[in-house]
N, C-alpha and C positions, 0 to 999 in steps of 0.2 A: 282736271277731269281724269287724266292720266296717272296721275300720281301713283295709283295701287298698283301699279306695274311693277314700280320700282322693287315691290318687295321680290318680284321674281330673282331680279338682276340680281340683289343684295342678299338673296337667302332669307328674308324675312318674314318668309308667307306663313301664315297661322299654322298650326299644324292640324289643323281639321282638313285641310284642303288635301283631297288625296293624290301624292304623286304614283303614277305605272312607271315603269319601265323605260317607257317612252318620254319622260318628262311631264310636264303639264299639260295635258288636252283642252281642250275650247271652251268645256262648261268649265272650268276652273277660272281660267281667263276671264270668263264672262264674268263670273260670281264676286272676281274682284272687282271690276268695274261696276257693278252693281248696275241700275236703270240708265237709260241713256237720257241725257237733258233732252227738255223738249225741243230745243233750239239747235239741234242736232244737223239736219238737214240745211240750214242757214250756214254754220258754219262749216261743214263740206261745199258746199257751194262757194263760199266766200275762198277756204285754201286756196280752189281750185283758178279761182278765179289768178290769185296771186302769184300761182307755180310762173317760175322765172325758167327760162330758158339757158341754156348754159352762156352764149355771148353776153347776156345779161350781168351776168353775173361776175366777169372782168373787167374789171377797170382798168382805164388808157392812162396815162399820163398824161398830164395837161402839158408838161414840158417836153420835144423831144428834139436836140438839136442836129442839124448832120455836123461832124466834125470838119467835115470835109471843106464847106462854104463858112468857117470858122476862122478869121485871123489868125496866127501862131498865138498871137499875145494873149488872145481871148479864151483859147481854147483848154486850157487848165478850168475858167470860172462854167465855161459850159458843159464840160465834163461834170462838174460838180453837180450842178444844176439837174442833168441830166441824171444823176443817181439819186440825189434826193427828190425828183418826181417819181422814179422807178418806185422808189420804199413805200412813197405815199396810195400809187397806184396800187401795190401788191396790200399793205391792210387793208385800204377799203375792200380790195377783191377776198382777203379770208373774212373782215368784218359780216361782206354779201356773202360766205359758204358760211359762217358759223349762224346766220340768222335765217337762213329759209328752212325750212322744216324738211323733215327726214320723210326720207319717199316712203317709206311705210306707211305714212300716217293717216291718207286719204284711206286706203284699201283697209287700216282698222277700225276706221273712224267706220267705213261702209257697213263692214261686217257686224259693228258692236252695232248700229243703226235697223240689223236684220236683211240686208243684203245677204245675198249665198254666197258663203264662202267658209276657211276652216282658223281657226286662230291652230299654234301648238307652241309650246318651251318648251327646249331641250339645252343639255350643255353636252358639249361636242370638242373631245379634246380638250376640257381647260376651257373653254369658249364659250360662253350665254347667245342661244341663238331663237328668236322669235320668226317664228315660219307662219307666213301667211299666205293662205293661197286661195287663190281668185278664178272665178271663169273666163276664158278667154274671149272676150267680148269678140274679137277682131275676128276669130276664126268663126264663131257663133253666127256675125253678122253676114259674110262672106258665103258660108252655106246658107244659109237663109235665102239670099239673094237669088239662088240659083231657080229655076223654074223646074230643073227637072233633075235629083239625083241618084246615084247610081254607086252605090258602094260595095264589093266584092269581098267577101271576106266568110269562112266557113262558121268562125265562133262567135260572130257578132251579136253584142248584147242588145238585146232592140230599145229595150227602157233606157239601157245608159246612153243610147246614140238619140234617143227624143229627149234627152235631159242639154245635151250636149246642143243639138239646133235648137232648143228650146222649140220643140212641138209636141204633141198630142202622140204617143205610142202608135196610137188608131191611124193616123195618116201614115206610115211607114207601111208600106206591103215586103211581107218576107215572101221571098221564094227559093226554095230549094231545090236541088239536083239531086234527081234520085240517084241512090247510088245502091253497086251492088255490095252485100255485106262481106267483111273483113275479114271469114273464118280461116284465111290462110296464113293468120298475124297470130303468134303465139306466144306470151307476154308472162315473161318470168319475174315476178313481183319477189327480191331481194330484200328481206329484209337484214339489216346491220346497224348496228349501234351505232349511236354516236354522230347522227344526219340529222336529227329535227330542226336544227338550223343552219343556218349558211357558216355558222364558226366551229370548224373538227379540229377537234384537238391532234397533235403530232401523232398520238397514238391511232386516229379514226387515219389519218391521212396516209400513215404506212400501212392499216388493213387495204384499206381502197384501194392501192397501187398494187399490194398481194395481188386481189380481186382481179382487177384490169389487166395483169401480166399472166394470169390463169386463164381468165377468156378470149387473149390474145392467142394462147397455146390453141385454146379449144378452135377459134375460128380466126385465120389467119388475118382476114380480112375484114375482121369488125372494125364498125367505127365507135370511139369512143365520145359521148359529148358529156358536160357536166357545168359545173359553174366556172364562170368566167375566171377568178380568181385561181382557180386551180387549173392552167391550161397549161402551166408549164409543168407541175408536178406532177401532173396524170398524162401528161402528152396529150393531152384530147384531141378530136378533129373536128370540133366546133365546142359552141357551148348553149347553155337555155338562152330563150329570148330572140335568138338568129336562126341558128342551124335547123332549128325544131320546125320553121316555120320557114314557109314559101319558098323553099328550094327545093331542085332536083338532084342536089351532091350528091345522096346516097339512094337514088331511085334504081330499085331494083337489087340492092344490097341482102345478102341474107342475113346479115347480122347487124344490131344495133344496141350498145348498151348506152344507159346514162347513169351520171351519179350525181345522188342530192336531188333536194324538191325544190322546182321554180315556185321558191315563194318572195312576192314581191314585197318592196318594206312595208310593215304593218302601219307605221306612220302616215305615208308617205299615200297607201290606201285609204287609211281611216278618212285623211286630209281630201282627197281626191269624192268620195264616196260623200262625203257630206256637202263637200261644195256641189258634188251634183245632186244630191236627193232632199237634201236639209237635213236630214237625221240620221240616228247611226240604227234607225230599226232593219233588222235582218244584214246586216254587215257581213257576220258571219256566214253566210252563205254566200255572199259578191266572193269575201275574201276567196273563201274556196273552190268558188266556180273559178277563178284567177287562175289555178293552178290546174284546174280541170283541161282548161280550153290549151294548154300551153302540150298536155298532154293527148292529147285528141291531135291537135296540129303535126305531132310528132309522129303516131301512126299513119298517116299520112304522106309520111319524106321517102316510106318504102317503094311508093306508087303502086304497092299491090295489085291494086283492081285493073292493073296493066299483065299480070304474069299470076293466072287462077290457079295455074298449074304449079306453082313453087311456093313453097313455104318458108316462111320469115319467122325471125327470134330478137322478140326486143327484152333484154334485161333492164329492167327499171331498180336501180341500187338506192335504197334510202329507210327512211326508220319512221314508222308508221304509216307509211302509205297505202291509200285506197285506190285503187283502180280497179275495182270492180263495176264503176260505167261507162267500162270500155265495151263489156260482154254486149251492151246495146248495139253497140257497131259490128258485131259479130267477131268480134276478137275473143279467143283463148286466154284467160287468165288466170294462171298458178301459184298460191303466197307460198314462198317459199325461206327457210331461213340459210344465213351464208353458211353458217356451219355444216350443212346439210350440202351445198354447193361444193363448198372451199374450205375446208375447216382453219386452213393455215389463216384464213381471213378474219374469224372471228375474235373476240377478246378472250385472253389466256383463259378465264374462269369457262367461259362457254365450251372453250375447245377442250377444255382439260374434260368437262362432262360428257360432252359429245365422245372421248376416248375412253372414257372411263363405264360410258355405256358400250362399247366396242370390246373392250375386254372384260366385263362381266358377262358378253354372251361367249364371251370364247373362254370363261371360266365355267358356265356352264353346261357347252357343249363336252367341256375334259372331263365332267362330271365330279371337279372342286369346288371347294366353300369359298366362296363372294365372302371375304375380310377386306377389311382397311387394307393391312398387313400386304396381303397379294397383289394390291390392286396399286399401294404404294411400286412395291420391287418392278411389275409390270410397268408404269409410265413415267417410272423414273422419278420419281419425286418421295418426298415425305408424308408420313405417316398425317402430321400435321395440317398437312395441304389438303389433304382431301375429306379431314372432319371440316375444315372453314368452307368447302363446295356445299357442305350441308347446312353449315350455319345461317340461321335465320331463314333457312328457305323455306318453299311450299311443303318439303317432305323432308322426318330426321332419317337419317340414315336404316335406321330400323324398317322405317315405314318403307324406304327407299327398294332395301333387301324382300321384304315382303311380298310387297309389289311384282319387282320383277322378275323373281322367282316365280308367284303364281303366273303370270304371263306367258313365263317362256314355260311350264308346265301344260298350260291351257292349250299352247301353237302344237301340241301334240297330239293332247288329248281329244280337243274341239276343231282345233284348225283356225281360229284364232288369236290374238292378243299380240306379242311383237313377231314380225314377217322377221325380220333382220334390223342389225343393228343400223343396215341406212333406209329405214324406216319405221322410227317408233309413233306407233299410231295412235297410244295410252296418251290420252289424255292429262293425265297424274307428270305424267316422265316429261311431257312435250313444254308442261309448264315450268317443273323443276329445269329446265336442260333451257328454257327461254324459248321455247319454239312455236308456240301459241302462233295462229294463223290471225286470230281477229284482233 
């Protein structure tokens, strides 16, 4: 019945069957096994019936003599005796491990049967790994039991906690604690290259510490958290997943950055999400709420709504991030980009634009012509450098010149178009320079 598995292991699987990223997911798995025998149910019952218990499963020696209560004369043949029952004991005990079935096999057997749960392949280092994962019946059973429960928690998912006791959404009563709103939380949303996943390249990882050794200047006393992984290279003072959540360490702190997005594995999700709901419809919104609530929990660690009178500053450092449903809580939310912060933090290409808009306003404040030429000799680089900042972009260099000469003509004339060069508010320039807010 199993047999089509095998192609996973051996690399032989058709190639219509599509792999992600992640390896093989559940309907692929399924689609090799094709329909489950009808007799499916009988022989799950029968395994189970069979499962040996591990004393089972070694065997004693029928010979075992003490040497001790051994005549000298004899005890050369009992020695003997005694190692040839040892050899026979130990096959039979690997013949009993190589013949009981692999503990995986009941929880695939269930799954492929339509039980809730998630098949996945993946290879891992060099290693073929089939990941199955199950409800925890024991835990399931235990809340159940209870007559009356009581669980505390700000971000709790009410569907995934009725999936999880196995009841009805409807019999859970939420109740909430009013609270007062947040407006004294003021949330510097960073954006920087090179964060969309947990893997920064050497290059993202020495901007980040730029960054982190900038805001340390700025606020002696911030704390820094970030991914766990990086605790030694950032010095962090906690990380996602802990710090962010149910503690008082930094209550009352005016300062808090973090870097990188608590995002949880996408595998490891999908697997979890479908053994509770059966399907992967709206996923993509669990996933995201995942990272929501981790953020929400973190506004939190300030204890604000303890000190109305003092104002708090969390930098949220990462690339692409939304925290725009924080303003609900009455939080302050600014996107802003690093270059615009820190320029030393950004990637050479951004920073070099970001200076290169700096000195074409102060080329034409002296009331000189904006050249390659000039603009070279100014930041120090070559001529050739600064036509590849226009290569393939939003704007060629022409367009570039056009632009922001009308602009800075316009803040004259009108009172409009660029304030200064640390705030360009042209939309044309914000995209060329990477600064787009959305």
């Amino acid at each position: 019945m199993l047999v089509p598995i095998r192609a996973l292991f051996n690399g032989t699987i058709p190639p219509e069957y599509a792999k992600s990223r992640f390896g093989f997911e559940h309907e692929v798995i399924l689609d090799l096994l094709e329909e489950p025998p009808s007799d499916l149910n009988e022989i799950i019952d029968r395994l189970k019936e069979i499962e040996l218990k591990g004393r089972d499963l070694i065997a004693k020696p029928e010979v075992s003599f003490n040497l001790k209560d051994i005549d000298p004369e004899w005890r050369g043949h009992a020695k003997f005796a005694n190692s040839v029952s040892r050899a026979e004991a130990f096959k039979e005990t690997l013949d009993n491990l190589n013949n009981i079935h692999a503990n995986f096999l009941i929880p695939l057997l269930e799954i492929w049967n339509g039980q809730r749960g998630a098949l996945q392949f993946s290879k891992i280092l060099g290693k073929h790994r089939l990941a199955i994962t199950k409800p925890n019946e024991r835990i399931t059973n235990i809340l159940r039991s209870m007559g009356f429960l009581v669980l505390l928690d700000t971000t709790l998912n009410k569907k995934a906690i009725s999936k999880v006791i196995d009841r009805s959404p409807y019999e859970i009563v939420e109740i909430q604690q009013e609270s007062l709103p947040l407006n004294n939380i003021k949330i510097k949303n960073i954006e920087i290259e090179g964060m969309r996943s947990s893997q920064w390249s050497p290059s993202c990882l020495d901007r980040a510490l730029t960054l982190a050794e900038y805001l340390k200047s700025m606020h002696p006393d911030i704390a820094i958290l970030g991914l766990k992984k990086y605790v030694d290279d950032l010095k962090l003072d906690g990380y996602w997943w802990l710090s962010n959540r149910g503690t008082n360490q930094f209550k009352g702190l005016q300062a808090i950055a973090t870097f990188g997005t608590p995002q949880t594995n996408v595998g490891a999700a999908k697997a979890e999400y479908r053994t509770l709901f059966g399907d992967m419809d709206k996923f993509d919104d669990y996933y995201r709420s995942l990272v929501k609530v981790e953020f929400i929990q973190l506004v939190g660690r300030f204890r604000a709504h303890l000190y109305p009178n003092k104002e708090f500053l969390l930098y949220a450092v990462g690339t692409g991030l939304d925290l725009e449903y924080l303003t609900e809580l009455g939080c302050q939310v600014e996107k802003q980009n690093v270059v615009e912060l820190c320029p030393e933090a950004a990637t050479r290409r951004q920073g070099d634009k970001w200076k290169l808009f700096n000195f074409c306003y102060q080329l034409q404040r002296a009331g000189e012509r904006i050249t390659q030429e000039a603009i070279a000799r100014g930041l120090n680089v070559s001529q050739g450098w600064i036509s590849k900042l226009f290569k393939g972009q939003s704007l060629s260099w022409t367009e570039f010149r056009k632009i922001f000469q009308s602009l800075y003509k316009s803040k004259y004339l009108k009172g409009t178009g660029i304030i200064g060069p640390e705030n360009i508010n042209n939309e044309f320039l914000r995209e060329f320079a990477r600064l787009r807010s959305d």
